[in-house]
VEXBATOR-464106 format. One record per atom (N, C-alpha, C): z, x, y; residue number from 0; residue in one letter. Coordinates in steps of 0.02 Angstrom, whole numbers, always signed. Example, Ala and Ser with C-alpha at 12.3 -4.5 7.8 and 13.67 -1.06 7.14 Angstrom:
<rs>
<r><w>+390</w><u>+660</u><v>-284</v><seq>0</seq><type>A</type></r>
<r><w>+390</w><u>+615</u><v>-225</v><seq>0</seq><type>A</type></r>
<r><w>+390</w><u>+660</u><v>-165</v><seq>0</seq><type>A</type></r>
<r><w>+354</w><u>+642</u><v>-112</v><seq>1</seq><type>S</type></r>
<r><w>+357</w><u>+684</u><v>-53</v><seq>1</seq><type>S</type></r>
<r><w>+394</w><u>+645</u><v>+2</v><seq>1</seq><type>S</type></r>
</rs>
This chain:
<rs>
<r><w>+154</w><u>-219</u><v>+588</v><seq>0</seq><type>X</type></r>
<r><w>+87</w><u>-194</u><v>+574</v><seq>0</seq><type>X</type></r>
<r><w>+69</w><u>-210</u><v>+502</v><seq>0</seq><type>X</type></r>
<r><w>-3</w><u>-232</u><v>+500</v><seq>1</seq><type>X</type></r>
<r><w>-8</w><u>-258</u><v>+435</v><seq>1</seq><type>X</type></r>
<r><w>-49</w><u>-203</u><v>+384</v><seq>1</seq><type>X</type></r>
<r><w>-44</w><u>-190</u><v>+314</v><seq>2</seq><type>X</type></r>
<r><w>-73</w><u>-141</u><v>+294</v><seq>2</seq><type>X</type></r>
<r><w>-148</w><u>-155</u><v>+256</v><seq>2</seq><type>X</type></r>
<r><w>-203</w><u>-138</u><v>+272</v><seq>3</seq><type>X</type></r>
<r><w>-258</w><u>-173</u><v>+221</v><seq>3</seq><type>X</type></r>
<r><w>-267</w><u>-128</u><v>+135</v><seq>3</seq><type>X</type></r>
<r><w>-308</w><u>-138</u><v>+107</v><seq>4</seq><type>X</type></r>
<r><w>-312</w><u>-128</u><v>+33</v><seq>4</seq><type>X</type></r>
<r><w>-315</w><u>-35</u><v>+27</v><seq>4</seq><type>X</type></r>
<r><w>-355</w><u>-25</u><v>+57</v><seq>5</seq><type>X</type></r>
<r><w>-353</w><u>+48</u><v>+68</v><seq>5</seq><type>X</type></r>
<r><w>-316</w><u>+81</u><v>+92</v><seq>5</seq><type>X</type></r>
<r><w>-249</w><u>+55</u><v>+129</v><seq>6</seq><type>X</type></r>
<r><w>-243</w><u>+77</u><v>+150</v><seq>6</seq><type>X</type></r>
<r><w>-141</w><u>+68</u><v>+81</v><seq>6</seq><type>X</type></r>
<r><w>-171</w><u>+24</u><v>+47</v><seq>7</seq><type>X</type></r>
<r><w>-98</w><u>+2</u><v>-15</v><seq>7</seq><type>X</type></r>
<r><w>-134</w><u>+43</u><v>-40</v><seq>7</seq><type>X</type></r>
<r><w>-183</w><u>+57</u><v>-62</v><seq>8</seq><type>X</type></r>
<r><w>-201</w><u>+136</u><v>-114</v><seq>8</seq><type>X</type></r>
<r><w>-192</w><u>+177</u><v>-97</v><seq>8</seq><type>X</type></r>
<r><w>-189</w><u>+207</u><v>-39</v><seq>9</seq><type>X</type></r>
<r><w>-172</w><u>+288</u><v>+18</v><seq>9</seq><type>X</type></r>
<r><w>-95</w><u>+265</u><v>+2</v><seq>9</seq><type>X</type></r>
<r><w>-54</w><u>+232</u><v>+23</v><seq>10</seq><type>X</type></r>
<r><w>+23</w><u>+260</u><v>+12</v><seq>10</seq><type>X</type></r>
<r><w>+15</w><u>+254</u><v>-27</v><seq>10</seq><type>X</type></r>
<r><w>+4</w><u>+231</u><v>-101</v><seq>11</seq><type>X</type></r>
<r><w>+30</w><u>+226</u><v>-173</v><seq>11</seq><type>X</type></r>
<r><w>+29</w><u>+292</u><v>-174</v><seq>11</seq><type>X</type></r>
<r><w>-50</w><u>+320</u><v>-180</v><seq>12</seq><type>X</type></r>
<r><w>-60</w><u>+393</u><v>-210</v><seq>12</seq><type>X</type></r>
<r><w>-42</w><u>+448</u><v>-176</v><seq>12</seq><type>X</type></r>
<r><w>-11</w><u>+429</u><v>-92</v><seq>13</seq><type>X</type></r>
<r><w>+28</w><u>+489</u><v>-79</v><seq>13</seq><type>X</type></r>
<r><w>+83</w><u>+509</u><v>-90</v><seq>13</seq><type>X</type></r>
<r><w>+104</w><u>+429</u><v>-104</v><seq>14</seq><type>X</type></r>
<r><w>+195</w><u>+446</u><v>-166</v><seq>14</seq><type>X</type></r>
<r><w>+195</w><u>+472</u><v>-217</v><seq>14</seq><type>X</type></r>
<r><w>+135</w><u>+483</u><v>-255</v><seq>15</seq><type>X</type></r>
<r><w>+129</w><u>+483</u><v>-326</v><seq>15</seq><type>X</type></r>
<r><w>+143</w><u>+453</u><v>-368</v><seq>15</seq><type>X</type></r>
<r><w>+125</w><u>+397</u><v>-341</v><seq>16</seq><type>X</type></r>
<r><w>+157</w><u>+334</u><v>-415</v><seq>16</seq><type>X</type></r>
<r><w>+97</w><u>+304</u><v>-437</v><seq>16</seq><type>X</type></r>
<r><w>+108</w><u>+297</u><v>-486</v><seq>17</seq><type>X</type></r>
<r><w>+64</w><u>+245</u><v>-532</v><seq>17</seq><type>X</type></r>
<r><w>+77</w><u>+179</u><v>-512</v><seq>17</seq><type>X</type></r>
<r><w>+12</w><u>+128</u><v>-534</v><seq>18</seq><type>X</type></r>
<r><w>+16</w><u>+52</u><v>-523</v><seq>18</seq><type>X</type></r>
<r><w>+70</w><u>+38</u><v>-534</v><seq>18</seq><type>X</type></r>
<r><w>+76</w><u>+46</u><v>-581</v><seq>19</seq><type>X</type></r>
<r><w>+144</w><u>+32</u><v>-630</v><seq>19</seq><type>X</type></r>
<r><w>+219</w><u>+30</u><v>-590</v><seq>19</seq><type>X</type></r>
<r><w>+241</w><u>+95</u><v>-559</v><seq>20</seq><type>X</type></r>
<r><w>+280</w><u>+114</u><v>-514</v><seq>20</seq><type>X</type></r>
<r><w>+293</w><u>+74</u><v>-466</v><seq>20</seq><type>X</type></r>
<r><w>+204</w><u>+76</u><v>-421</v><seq>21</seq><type>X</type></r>
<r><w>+224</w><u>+57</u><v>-364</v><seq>21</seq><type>X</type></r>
<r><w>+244</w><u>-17</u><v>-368</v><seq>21</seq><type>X</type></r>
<r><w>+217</w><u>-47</u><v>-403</v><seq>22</seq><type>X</type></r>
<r><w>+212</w><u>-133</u><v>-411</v><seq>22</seq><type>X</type></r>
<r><w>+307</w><u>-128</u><v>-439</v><seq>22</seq><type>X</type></r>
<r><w>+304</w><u>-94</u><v>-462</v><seq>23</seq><type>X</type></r>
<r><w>+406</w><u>-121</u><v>-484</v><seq>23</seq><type>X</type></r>
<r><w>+441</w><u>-106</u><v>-419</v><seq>23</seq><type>X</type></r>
<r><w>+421</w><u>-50</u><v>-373</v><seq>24</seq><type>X</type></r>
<r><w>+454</w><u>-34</u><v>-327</v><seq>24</seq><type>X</type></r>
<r><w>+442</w><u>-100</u><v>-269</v><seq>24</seq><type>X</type></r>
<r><w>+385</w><u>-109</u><v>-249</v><seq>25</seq><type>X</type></r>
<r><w>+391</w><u>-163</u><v>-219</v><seq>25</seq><type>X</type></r>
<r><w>+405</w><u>-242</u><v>-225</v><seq>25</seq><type>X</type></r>
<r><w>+396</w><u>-248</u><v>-310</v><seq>26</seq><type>X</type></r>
<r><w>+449</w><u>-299</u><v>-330</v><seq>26</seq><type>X</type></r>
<r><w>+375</w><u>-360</u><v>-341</v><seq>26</seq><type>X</type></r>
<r><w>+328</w><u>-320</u><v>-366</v><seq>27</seq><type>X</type></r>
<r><w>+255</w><u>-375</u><v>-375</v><seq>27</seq><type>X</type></r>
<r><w>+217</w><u>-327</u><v>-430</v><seq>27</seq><type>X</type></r>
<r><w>+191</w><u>-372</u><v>-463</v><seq>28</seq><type>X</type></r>
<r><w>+152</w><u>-370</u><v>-526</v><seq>28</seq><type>X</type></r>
<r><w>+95</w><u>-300</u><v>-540</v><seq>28</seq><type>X</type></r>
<r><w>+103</w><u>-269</u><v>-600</v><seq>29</seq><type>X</type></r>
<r><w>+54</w><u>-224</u><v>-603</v><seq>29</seq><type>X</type></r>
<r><w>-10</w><u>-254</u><v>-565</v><seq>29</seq><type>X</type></r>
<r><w>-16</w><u>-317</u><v>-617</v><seq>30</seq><type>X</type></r>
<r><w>-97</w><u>-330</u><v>-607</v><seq>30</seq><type>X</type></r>
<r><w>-102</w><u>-357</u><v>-532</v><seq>30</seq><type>X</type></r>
<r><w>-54</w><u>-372</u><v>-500</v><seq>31</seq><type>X</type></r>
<r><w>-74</w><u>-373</u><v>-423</v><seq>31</seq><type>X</type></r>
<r><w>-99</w><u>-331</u><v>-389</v><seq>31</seq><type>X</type></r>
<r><w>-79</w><u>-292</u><v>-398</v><seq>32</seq><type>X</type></r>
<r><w>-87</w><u>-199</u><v>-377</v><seq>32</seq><type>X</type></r>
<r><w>-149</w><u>-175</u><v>-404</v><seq>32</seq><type>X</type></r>
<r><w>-175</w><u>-216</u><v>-439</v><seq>33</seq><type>X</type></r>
<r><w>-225</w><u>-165</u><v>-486</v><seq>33</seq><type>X</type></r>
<r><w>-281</w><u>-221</u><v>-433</v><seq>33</seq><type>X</type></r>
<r><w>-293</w><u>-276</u><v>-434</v><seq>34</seq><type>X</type></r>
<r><w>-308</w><u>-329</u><v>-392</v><seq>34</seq><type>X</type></r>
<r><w>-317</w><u>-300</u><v>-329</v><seq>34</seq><type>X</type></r>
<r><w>-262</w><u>-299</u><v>-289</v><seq>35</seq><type>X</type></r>
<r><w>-279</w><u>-273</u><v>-197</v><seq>35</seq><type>X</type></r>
<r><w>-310</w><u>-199</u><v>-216</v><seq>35</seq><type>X</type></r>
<r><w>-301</w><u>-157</u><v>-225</v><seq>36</seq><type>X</type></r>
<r><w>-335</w><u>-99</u><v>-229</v><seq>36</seq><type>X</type></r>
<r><w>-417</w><u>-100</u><v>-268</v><seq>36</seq><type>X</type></r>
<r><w>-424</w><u>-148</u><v>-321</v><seq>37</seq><type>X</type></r>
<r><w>-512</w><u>-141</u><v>-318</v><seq>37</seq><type>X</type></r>
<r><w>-521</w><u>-213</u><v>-264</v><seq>37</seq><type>X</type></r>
<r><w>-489</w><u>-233</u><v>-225</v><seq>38</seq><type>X</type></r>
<r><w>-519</w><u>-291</u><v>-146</v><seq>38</seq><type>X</type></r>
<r><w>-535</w><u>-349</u><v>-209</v><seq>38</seq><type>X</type></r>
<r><w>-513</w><u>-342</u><v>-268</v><seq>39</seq><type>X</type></r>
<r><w>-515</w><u>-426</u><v>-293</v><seq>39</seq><type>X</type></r>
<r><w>-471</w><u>-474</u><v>-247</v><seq>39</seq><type>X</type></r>
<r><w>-408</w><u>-443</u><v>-201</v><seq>40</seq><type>X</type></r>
<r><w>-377</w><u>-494</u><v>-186</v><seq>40</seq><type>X</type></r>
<r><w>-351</w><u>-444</u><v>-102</v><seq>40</seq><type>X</type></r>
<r><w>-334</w><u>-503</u><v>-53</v><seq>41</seq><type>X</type></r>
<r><w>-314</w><u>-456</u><v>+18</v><seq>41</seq><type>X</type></r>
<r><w>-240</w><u>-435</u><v>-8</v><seq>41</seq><type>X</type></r>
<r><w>-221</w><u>-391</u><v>+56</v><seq>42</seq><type>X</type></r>
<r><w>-143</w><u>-394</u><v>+46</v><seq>42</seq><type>X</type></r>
<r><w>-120</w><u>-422</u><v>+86</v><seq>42</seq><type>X</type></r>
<r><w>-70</w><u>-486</u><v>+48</v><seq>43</seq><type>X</type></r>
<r><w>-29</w><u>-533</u><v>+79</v><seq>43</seq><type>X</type></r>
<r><w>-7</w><u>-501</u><v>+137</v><seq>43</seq><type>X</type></r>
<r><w>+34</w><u>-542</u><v>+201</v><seq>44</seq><type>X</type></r>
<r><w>+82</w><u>-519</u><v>+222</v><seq>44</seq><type>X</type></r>
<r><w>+149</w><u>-527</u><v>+199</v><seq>44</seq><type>X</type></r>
<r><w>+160</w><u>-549</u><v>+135</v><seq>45</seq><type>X</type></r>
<r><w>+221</w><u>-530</u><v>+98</v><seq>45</seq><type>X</type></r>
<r><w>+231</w><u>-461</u><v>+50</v><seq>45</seq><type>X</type></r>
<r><w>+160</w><u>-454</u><v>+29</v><seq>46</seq><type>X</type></r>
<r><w>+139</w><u>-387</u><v>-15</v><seq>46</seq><type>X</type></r>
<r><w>+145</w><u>-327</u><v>+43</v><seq>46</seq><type>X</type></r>
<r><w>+137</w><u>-335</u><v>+119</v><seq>47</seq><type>X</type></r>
<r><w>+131</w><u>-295</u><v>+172</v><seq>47</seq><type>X</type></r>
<r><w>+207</w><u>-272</u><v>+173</v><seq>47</seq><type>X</type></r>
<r><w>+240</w><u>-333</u><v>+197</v><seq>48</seq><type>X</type></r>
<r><w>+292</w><u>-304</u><v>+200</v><seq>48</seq><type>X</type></r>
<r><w>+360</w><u>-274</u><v>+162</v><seq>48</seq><type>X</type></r>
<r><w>+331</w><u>-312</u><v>+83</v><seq>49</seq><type>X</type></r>
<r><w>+367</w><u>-262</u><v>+29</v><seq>49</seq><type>X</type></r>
<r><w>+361</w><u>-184</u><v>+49</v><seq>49</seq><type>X</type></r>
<r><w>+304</w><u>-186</u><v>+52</v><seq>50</seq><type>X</type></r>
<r><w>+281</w><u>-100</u><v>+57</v><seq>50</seq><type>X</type></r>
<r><w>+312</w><u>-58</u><v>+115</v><seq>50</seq><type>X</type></r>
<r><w>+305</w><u>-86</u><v>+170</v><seq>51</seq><type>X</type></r>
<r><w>+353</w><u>-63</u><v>+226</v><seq>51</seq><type>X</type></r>
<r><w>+415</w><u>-71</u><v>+238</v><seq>51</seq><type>X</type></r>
<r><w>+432</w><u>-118</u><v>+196</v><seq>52</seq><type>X</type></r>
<r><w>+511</w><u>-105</u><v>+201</v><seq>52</seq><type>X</type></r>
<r><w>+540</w><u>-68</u><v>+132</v><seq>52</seq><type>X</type></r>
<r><w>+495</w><u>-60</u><v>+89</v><seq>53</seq><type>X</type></r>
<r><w>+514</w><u>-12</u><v>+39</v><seq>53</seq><type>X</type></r>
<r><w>+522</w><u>+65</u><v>+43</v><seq>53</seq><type>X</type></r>
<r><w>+484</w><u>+100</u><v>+73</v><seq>54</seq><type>X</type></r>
<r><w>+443</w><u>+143</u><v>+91</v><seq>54</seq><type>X</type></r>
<r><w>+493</w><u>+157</u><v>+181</v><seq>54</seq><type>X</type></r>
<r><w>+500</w><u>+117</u><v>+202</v><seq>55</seq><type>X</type></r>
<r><w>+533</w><u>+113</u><v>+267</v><seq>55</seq><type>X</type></r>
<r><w>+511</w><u>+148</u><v>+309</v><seq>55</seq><type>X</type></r>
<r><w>+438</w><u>+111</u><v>+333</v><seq>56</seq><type>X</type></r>
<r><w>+375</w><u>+140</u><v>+364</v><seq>56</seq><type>X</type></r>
<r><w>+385</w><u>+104</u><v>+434</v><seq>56</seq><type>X</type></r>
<r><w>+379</w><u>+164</u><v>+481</v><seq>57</seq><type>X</type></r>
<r><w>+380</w><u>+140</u><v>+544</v><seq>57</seq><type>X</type></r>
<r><w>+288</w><u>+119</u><v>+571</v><seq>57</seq><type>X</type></r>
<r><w>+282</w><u>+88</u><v>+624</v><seq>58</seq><type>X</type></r>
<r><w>+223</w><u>+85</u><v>+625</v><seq>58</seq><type>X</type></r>
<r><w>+177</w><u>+167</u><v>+658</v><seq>58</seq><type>X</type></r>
<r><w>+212</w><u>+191</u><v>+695</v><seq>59</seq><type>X</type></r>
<r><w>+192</w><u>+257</u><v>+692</v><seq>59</seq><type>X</type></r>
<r><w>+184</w><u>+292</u><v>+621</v><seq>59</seq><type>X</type></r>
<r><w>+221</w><u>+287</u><v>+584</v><seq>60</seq><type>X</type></r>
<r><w>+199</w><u>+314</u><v>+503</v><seq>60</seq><type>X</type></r>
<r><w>+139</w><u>+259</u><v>+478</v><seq>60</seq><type>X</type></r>
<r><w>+116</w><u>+223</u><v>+479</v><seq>61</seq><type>X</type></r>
<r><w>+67</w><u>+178</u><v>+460</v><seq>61</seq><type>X</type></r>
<r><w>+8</w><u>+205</u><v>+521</v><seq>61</seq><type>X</type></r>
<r><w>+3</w><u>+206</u><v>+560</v><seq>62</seq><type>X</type></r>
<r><w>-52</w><u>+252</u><v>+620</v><seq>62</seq><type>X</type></r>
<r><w>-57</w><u>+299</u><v>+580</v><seq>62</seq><type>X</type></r>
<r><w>+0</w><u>+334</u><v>+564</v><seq>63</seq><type>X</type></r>
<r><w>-31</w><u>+413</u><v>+548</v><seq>63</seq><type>X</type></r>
<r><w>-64</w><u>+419</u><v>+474</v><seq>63</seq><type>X</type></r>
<r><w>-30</w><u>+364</u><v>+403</v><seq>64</seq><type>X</type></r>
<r><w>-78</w><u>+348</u><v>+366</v><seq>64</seq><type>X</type></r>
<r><w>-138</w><u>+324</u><v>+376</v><seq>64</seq><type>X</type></r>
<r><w>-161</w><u>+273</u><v>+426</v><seq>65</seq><type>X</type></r>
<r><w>-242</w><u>+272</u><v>+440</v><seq>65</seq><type>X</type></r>
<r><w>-273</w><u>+329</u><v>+477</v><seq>65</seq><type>X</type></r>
<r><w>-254</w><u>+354</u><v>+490</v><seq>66</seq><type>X</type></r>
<r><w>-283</w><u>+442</u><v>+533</v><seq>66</seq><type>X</type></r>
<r><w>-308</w><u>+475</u><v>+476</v><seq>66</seq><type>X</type></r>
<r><w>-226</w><u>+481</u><v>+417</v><seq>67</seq><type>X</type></r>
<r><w>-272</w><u>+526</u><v>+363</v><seq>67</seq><type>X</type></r>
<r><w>-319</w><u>+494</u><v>+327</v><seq>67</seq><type>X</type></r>
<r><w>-315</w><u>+434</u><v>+310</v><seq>68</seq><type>X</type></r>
<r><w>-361</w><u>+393</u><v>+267</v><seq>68</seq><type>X</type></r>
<r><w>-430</w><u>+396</u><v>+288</v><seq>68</seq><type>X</type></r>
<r><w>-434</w><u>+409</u><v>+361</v><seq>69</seq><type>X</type></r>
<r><w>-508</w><u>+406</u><v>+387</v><seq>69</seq><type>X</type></r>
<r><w>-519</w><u>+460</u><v>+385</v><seq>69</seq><type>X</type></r>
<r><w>-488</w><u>+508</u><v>+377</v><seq>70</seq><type>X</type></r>
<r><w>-497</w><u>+575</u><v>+384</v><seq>70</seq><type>X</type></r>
<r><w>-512</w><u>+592</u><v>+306</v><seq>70</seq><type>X</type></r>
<r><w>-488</w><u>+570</u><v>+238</v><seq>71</seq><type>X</type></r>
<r><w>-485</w><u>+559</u><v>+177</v><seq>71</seq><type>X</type></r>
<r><w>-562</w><u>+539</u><v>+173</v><seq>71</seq><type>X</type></r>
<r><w>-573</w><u>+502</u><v>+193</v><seq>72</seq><type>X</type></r>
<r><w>-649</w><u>+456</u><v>+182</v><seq>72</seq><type>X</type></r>
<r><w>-700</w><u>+492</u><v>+191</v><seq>72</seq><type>X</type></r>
</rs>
């Protein structure tokens, strides 16, 4: 399952990490991060799956982040 931009800003900020954080944790650039989250840039499916295999997100946990996110909105 692939994750879109809003949806790399909903996990960041439900971990509580900063750009900063999350971009070391997934092993890609502040300013990338700062990039997909204002939609200057998509998220790769390499940036996708940093995140889910970091995070070790099942796709049922990715459903249930877009539930709250729409529910967030």
């Amino acid at each position: 399952m692939k994750i879109d931009n809003d949806l790399f800003r909903f996990i960041r900020v439900s971990k509580r990490l900063s750009q900063r954080e999350f971009a070391k944790m997934i092993g890609y650039s502040h300013g990338l991060v700062s990039h997909i989250e204002t939609k200057l840039l998509p998220v790769s499916n390499s940036v996708s799956r940093a995140v889910i295999e970091t995070f070790d997100l099942s796709d049922e946990e990715i459903i249930k982040y877009k539930e709250l996110l729409k529910i967030a909105v």
